[in-house]
C-alpha atoms as a printed R data frame, in Angstrom:
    type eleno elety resid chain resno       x       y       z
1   ATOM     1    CA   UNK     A     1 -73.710 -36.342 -55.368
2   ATOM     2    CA   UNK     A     2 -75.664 -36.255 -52.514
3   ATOM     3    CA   UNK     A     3 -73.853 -37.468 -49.238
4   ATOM     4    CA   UNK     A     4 -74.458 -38.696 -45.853
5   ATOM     5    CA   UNK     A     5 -73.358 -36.885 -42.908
6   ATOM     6    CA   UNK     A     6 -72.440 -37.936 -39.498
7   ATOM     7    CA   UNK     A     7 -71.926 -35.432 -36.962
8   ATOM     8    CA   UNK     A     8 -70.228 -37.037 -33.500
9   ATOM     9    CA   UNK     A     9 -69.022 -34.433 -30.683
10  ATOM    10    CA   UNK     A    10 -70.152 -34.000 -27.143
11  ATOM    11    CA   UNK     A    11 -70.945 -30.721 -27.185
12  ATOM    12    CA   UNK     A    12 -74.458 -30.105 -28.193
13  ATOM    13    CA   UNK     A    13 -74.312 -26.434 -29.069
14  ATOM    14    CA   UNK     A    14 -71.485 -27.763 -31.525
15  ATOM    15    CA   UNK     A    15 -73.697 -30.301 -32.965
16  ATOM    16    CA   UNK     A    16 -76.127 -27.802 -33.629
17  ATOM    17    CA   UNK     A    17 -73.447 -25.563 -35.224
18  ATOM    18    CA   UNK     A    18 -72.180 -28.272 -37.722
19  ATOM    19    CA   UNK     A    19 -75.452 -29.349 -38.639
20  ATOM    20    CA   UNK     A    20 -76.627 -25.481 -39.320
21  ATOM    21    CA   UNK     A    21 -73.506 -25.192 -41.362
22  ATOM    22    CA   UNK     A    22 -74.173 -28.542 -43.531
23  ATOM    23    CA   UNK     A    23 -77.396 -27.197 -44.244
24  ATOM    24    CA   UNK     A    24 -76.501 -23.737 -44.928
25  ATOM    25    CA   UNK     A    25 -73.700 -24.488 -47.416
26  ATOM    26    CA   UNK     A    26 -73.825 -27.533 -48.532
27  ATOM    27    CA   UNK     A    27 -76.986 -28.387 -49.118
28  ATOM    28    CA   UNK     A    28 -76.734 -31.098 -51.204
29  ATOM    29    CA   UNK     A    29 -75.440 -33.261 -48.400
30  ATOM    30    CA   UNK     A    30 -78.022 -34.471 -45.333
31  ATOM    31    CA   UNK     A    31 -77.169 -35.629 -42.175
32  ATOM    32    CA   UNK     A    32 -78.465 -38.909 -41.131
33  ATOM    33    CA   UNK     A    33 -77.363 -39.053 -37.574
34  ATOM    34    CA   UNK     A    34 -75.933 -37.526 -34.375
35  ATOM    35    CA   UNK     A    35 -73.568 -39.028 -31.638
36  ATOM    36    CA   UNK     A    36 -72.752 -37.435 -28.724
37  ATOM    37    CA   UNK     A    37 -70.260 -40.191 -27.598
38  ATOM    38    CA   UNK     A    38 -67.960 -42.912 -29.074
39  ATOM    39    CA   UNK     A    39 -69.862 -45.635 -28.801
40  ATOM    40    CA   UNK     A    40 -72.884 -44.015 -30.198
41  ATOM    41    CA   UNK     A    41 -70.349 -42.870 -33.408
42  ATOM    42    CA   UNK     A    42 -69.612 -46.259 -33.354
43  ATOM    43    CA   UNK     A    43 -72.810 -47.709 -33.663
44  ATOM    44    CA   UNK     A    44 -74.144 -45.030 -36.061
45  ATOM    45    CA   UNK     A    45 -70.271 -45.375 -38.682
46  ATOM    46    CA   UNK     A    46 -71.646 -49.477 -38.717
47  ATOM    47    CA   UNK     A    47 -75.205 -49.137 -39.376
48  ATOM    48    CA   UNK     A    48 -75.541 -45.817 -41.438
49  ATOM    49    CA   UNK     A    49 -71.853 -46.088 -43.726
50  ATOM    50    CA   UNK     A    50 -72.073 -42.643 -43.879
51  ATOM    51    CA   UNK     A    51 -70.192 -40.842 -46.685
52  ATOM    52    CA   UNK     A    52 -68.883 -38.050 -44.588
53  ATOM    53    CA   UNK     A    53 -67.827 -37.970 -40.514
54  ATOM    54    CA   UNK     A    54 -67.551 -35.210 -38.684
55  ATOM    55    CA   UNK     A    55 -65.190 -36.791 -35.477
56  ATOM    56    CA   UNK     A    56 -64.306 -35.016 -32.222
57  ATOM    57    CA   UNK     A    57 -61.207 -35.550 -30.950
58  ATOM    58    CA   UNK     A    58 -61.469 -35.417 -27.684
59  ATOM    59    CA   UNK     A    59 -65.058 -36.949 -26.571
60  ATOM    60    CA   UNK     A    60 -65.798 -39.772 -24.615
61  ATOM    61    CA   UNK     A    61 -64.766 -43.323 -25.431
62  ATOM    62    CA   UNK     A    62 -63.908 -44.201 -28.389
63  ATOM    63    CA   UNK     A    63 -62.207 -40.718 -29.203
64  ATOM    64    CA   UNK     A    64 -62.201 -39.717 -32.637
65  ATOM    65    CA   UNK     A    65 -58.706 -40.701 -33.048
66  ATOM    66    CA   UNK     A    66 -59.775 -44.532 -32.181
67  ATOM    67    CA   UNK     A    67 -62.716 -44.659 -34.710
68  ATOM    68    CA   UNK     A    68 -60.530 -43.217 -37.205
69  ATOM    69    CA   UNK     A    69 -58.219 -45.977 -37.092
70  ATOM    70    CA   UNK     A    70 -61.349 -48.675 -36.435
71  ATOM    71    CA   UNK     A    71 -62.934 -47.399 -39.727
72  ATOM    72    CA   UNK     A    72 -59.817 -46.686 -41.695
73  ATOM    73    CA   UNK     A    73 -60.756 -49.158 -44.284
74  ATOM    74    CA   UNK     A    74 -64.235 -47.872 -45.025
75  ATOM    75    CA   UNK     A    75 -65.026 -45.473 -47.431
76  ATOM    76    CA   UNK     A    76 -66.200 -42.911 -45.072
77  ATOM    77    CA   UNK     A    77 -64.038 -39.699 -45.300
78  ATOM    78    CA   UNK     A    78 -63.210 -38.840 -41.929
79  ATOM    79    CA   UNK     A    79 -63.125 -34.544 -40.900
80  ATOM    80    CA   UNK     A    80 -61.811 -34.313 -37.055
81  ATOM    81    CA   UNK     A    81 -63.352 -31.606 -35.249
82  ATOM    82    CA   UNK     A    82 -60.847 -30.081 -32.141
83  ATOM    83    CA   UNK     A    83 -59.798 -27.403 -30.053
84  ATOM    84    CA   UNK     A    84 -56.523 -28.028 -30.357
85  ATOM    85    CA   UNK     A    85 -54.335 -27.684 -33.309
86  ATOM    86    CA   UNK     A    86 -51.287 -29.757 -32.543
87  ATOM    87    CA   UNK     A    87 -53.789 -32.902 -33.153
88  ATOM    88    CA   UNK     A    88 -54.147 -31.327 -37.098
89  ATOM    89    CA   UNK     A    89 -50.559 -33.475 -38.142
90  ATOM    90    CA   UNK     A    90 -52.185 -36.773 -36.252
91  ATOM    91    CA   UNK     A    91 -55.533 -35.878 -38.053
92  ATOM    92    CA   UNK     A    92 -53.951 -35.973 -41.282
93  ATOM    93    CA   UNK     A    93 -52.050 -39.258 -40.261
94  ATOM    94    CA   UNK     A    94 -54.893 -40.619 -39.869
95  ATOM    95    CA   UNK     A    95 -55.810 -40.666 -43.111
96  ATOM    96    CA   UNK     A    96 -58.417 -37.558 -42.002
97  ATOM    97    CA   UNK     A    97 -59.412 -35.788 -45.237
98  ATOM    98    CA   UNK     A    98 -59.991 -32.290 -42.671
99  ATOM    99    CA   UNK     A    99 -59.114 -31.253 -39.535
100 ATOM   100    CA   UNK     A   100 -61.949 -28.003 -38.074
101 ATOM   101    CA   UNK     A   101 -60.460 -25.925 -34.978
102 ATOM   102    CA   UNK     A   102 -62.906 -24.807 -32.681
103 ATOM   103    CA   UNK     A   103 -64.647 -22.331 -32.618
104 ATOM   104    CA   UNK     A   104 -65.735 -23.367 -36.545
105 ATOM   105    CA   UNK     A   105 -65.961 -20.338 -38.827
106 ATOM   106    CA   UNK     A   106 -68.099 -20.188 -41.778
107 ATOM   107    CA   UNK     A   107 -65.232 -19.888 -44.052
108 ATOM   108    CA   UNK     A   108 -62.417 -22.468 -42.937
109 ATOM   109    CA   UNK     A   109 -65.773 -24.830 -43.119
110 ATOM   110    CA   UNK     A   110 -67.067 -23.746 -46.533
111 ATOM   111    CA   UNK     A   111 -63.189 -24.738 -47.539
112 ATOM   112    CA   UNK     A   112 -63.642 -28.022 -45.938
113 ATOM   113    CA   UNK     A   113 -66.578 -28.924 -47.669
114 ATOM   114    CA   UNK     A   114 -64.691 -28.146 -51.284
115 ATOM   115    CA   UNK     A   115 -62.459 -30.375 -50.039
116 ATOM   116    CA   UNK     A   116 -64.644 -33.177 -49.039
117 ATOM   117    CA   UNK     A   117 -66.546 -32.689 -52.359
118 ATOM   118    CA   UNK     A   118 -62.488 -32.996 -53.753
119 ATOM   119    CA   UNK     A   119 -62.285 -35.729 -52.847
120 ATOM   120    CA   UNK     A   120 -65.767 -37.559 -53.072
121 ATOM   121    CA   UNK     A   121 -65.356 -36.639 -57.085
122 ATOM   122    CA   UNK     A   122 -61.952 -37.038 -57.414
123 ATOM   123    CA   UNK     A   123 -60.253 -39.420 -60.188
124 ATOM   124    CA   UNK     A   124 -56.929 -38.418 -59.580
125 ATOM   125    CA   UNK     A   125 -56.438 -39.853 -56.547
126 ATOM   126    CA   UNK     A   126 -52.861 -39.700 -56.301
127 ATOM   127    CA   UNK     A   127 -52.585 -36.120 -56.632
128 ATOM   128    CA   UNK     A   128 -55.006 -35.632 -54.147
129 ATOM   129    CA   UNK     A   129 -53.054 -37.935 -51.682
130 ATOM   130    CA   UNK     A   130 -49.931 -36.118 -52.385
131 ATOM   131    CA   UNK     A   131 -51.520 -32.714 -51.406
132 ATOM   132    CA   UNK     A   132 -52.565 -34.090 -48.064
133 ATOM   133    CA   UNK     A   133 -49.041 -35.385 -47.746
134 ATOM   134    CA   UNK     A   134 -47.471 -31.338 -48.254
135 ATOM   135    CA   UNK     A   135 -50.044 -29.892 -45.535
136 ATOM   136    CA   UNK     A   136 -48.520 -32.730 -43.426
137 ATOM   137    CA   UNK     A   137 -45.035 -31.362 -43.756
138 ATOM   138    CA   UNK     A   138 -45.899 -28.116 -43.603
139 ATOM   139    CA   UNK     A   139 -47.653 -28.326 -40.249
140 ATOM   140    CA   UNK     A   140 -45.059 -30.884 -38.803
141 ATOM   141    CA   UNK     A   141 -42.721 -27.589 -39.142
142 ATOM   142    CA   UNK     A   142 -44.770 -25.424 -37.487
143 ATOM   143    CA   UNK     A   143 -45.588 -27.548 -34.893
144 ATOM   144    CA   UNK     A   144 -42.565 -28.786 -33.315
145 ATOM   145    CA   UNK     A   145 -41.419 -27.510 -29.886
146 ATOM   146    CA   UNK     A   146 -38.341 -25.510 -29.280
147 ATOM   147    CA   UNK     A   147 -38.819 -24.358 -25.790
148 ATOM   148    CA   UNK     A   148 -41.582 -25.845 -23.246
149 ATOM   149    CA   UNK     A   149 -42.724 -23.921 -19.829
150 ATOM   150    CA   UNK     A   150 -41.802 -26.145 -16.888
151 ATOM   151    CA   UNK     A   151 -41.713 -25.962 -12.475
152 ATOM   152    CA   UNK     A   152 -38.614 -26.174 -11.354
153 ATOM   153    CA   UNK     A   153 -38.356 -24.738  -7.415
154 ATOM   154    CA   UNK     A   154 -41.645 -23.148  -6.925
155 ATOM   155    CA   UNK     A   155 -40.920 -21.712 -10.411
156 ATOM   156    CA   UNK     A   156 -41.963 -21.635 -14.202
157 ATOM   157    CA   UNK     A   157 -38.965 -21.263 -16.348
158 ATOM   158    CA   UNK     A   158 -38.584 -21.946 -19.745
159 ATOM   159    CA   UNK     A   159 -35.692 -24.739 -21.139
160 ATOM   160    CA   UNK     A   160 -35.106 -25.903 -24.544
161 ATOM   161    CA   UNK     A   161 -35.723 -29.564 -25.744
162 ATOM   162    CA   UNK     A   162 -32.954 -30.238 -27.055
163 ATOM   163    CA   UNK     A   163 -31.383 -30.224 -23.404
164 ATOM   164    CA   UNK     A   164 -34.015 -32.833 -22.386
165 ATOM   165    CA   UNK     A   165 -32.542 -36.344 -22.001
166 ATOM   166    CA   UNK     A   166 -36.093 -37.980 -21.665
167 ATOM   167    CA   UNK     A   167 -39.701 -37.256 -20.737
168 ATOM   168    CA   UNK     A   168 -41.437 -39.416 -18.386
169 ATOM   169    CA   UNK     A   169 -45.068 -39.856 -16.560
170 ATOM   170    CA   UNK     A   170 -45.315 -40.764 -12.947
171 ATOM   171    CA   UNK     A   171 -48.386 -40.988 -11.196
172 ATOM   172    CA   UNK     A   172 -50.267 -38.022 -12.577
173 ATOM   173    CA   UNK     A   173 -47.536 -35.839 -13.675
174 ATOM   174    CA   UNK     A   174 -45.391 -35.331 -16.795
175 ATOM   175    CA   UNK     A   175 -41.061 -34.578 -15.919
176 ATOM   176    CA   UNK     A   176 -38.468 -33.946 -17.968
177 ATOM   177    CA   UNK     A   177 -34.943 -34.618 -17.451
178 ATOM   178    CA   UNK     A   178 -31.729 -32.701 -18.666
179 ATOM   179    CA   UNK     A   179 -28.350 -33.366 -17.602
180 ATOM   180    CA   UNK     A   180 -28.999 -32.419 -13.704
181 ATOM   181    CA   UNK     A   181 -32.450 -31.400 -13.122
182 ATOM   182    CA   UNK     A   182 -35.737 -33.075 -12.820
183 ATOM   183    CA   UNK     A   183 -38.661 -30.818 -14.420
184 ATOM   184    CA   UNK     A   184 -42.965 -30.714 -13.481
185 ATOM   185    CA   UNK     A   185 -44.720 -30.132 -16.723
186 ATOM   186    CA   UNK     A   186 -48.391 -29.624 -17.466
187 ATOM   187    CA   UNK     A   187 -48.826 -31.338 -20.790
188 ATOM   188    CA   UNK     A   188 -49.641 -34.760 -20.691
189 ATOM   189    CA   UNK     A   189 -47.061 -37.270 -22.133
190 ATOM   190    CA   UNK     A   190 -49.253 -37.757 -25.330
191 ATOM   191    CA   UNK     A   191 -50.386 -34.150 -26.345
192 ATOM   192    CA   UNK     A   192 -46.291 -33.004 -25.873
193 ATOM   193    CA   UNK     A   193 -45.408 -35.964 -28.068
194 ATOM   194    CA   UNK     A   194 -47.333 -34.387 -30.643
195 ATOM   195    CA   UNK     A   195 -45.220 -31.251 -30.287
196 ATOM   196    CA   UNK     A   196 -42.334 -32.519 -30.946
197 ATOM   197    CA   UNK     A   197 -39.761 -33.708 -33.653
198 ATOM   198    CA   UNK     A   198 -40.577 -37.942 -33.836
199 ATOM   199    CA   UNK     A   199 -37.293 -38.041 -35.989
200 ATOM   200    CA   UNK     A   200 -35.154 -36.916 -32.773
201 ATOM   201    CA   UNK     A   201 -37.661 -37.453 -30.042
202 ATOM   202    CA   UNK     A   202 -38.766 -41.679 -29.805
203 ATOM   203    CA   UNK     A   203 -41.331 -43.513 -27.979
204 ATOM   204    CA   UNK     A   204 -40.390 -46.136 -26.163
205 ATOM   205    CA   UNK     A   205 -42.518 -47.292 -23.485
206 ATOM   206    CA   UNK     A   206 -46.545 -45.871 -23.039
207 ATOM   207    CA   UNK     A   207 -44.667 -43.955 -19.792
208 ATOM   208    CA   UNK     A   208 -41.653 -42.673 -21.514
209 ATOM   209    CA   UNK     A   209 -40.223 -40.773 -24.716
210 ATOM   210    CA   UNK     A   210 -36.769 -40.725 -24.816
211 ATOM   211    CA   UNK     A   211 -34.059 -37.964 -26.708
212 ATOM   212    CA   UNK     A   212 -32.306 -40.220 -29.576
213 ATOM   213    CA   UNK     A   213 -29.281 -37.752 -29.292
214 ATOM   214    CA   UNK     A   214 -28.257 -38.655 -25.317
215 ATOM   215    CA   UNK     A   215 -28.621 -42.167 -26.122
216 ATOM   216    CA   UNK     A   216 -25.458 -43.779 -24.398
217 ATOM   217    CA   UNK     A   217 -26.465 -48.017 -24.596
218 ATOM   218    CA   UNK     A   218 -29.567 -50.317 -24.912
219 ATOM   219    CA   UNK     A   219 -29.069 -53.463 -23.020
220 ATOM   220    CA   UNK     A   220 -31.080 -56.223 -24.565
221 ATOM   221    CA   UNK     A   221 -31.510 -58.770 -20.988
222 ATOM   222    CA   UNK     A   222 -31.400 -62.380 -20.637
223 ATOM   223    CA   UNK     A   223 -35.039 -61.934 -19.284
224 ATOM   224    CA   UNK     A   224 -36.085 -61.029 -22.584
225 ATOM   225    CA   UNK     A   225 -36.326 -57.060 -21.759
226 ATOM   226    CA   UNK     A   226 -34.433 -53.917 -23.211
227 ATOM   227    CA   UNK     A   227 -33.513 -51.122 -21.538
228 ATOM   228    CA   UNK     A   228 -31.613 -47.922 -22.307
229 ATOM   229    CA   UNK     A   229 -29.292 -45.723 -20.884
230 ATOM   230    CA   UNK     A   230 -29.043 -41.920 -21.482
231 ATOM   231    CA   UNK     A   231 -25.970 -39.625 -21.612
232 ATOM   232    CA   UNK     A   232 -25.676 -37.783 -17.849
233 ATOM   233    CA   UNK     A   233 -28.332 -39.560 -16.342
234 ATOM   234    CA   UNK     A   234 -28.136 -42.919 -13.850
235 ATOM   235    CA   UNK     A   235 -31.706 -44.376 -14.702
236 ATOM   236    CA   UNK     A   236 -32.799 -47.591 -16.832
237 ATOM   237    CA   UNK     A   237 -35.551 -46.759 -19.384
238 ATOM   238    CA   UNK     A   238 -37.210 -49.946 -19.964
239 ATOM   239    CA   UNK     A   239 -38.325 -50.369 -24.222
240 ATOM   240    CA   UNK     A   240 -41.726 -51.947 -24.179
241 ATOM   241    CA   UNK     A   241 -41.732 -55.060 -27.106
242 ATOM   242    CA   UNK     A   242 -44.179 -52.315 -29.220
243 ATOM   243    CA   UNK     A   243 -41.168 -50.323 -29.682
244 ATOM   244    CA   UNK     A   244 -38.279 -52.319 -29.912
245 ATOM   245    CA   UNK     A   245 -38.322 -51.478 -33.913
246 ATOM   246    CA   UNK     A   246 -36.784 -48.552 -33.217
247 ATOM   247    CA   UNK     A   247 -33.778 -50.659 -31.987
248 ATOM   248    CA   UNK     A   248 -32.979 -53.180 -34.505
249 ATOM   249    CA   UNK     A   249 -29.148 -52.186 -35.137
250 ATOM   250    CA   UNK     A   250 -28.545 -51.857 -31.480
């Protein structure tokens, strides 16, 4: 085969990189366009249908993350490109075929392209899908938080999540909540929800992710709202409609 590359990340001197690297090894492959933004991935997934698409995370609107799930129906095999690898489990859930930490080394990349070429050829489908679906576990372990850094007092101290009653973003800033304190952290609400175990830890409101084990009641209103009430703690945790699922035996 001979496939079509895009290559989408804000970073010239990355662009540059990936494209050196297609060339280098695997030659058989040619890219037929650059992006340096969303919308220009956008524009370039739509008129090009390129084969391959190399994704960045974290660039300006669309991210990769939002083209990934715009395109998910096309055939274009999606490879996100990031500098941070608690995004690799949403990569893969995604439906990414490849996930490439920055800075890119010749050899994770020459094992990305035998994947890509994997799956381009493959018949056995399936079995392909069901290897994806083992990194996935394996990297949910490893990525799960046990203990997170937070300011408490003019202080960092560390505190373990299972203490934490409920995370929550006001204004600009991400707290945590245990039994008695209120904690600052520095991880936005949506990069620590990647950290950490989506079995124990639920999302219930775009502000607010809430500990399943200190849930106490959930309050469906005559207003047509839900809230919930934690174990130890006095506030109301309002459950936006888009994740109500989670309480259907309640």
């Amino acid at each position: 085969m001979n496939p079509t590359v895009l290559i989408a990340d804000d970073e010239p001197l990355l662009r540059d990189q990936l494209d050196r690297l297609v060339s280098r090894l695997w030659p058989q492959a040619s890219v037929v366009a650059f992006a340096a933004n969303g919308e220009e991935a956008r524009l370039a997934l739509r008129e090009k249908q390129p084969d391959v698409a190399f994704l960045d995370i974290r660039m300006p609107s669309p991210d990769g993350l939002e083209l990934a799930e715009e395109f998910g129906d096309t055939s274009t095999l999606i490879v996100f490109v990031t500098a941070y690898d608690q995004y690799a489990v949403t990569a893969f859930e995604k439906n990414a075929c490849d996930y490439l930490l920055k800075p890119i080394t010749e050899d994770r990349f020459t094992a990305t392209v035998n994947r890509l070429r994997e799956r381009l050829q493959a018949s056995d489908t399936e079995h392909f899908v069901a290897s994806i679906r083992r990194e996935i576990d394996d990297l949910k372990q490893r990525r799960q938080l046990e203990r997170i850094p937070v300011r408490h007092r003019g202080e960092t101290r560390l505190v373990s999540v299972n203490d934490i009653r409920f995370f929550k973003t006001e204004a600009k800033y991400t707290l945590a909540f245990d039994a008695v304190n209120e904690y600052v952290l520095s991880t936005p609400l949506r990069e620590l929800e990647e950290q950490l175990d989506d079995e124990l830890f639920w999302r219930i409101h775009r502000n607010c992710i809430v500990n399943a084990d200190f849930i106490e009641t959930v309050q469906r209103r005559s207003n047509d709202t839900m809230v919930v009430h934690v174990m130890d703690r006095n506030e109301e945790l309002k459950v936006s409609r888009n994740h109500r699922h989670r309480f259907r035996e309640f």
